[in-house]
N, C-alpha and C positions, 0 to 999 in steps of 0.2 A: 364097445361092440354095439351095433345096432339093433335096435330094439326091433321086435317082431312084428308085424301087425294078426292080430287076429281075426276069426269070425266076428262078426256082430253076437254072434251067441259064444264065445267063450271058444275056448279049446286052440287049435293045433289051426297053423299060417292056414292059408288058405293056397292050394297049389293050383291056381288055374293059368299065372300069366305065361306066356310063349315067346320065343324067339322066333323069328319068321325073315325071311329073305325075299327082296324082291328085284328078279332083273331090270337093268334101266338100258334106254334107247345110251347106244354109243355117244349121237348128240350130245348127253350129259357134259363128255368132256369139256365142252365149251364153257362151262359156270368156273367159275372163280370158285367158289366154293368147294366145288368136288375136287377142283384140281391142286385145292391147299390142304385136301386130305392123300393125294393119292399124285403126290410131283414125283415121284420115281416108277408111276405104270406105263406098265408097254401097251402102247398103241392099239392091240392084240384084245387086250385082255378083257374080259367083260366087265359088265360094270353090275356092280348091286346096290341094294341099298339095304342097312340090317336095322332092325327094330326089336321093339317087344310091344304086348300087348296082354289086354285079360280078355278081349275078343277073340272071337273065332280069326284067324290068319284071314282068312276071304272075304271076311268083314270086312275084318281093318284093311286089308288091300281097296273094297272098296272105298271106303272111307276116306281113304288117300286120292282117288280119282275125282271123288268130289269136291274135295275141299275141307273136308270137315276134321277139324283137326289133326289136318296131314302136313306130311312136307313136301313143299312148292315144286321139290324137285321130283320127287314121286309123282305127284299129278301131271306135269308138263312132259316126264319122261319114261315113267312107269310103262313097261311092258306085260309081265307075268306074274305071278307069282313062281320062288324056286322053289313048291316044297323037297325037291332030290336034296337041299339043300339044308332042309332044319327039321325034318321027318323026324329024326333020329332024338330031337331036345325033349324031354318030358314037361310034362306044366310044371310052376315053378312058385315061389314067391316073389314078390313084385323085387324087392331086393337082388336076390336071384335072379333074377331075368333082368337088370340094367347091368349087373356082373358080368354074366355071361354075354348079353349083348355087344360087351365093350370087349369083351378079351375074343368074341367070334369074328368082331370085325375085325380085329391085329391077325386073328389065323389066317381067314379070306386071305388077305394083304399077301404073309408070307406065302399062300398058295398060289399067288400072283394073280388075284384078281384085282378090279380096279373097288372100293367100294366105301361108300358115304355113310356114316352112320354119325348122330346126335343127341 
């Protein structure tokens, strides 16, 4: 079982990190990448990209537009942010939130959207 991380002062995880979604330009299709996560999407379908973070979402949304520890494909194709889309996640522990980041994109997926997550 994985070990917890604490506060710096002792006590109980820390729940701040987030799931976050963010729409990407259609474009995207065109990367190798996105399209060896997502070879069974309809044409249709939108594209996202899912994450987690212990930043504010609109941070790290920015953060991705600039380059700073983003992904290439969110800077070059990032549109919005969807919070209609992860409103609903509580903060989390860091653990927690690559968990759920990994099983929100399989959901995406079955809900038929097209969507990049790493």
């Amino acid at each position: 079982m994985p070990r917890r991380r604490r506060s710096l002062l002792g006590g109980a995880p820390r729940l701040h990190h987030r799931v976050y979604c963010i729409e990407l330009h259609p474009a995207v299709r065109r990367q190798a990448r996105f399209r060896r996560q997502n070879p069974d999407a309809r044409y249709d379908a939108t594209c996202l990209y899912v994450g987690s973070t212990g930043l504010d979402p609109e941070a790290r949304f920015e953060n991705h537009l600039r380059g700073h520890k983003g992904c290439p494909l969110v800077r070059t194709y990032g549109v919005r942010l969807r919070p209609d889309l992860f409103a609903d996640f509580p903060a989390m522990t860091w653990e927690d939130a690559v968990a759920t980041e990994a099983a929100y994109a399989q959901e995406l997926r079955e809900l038929r959207y097209a969507v990049y997550q790493h």
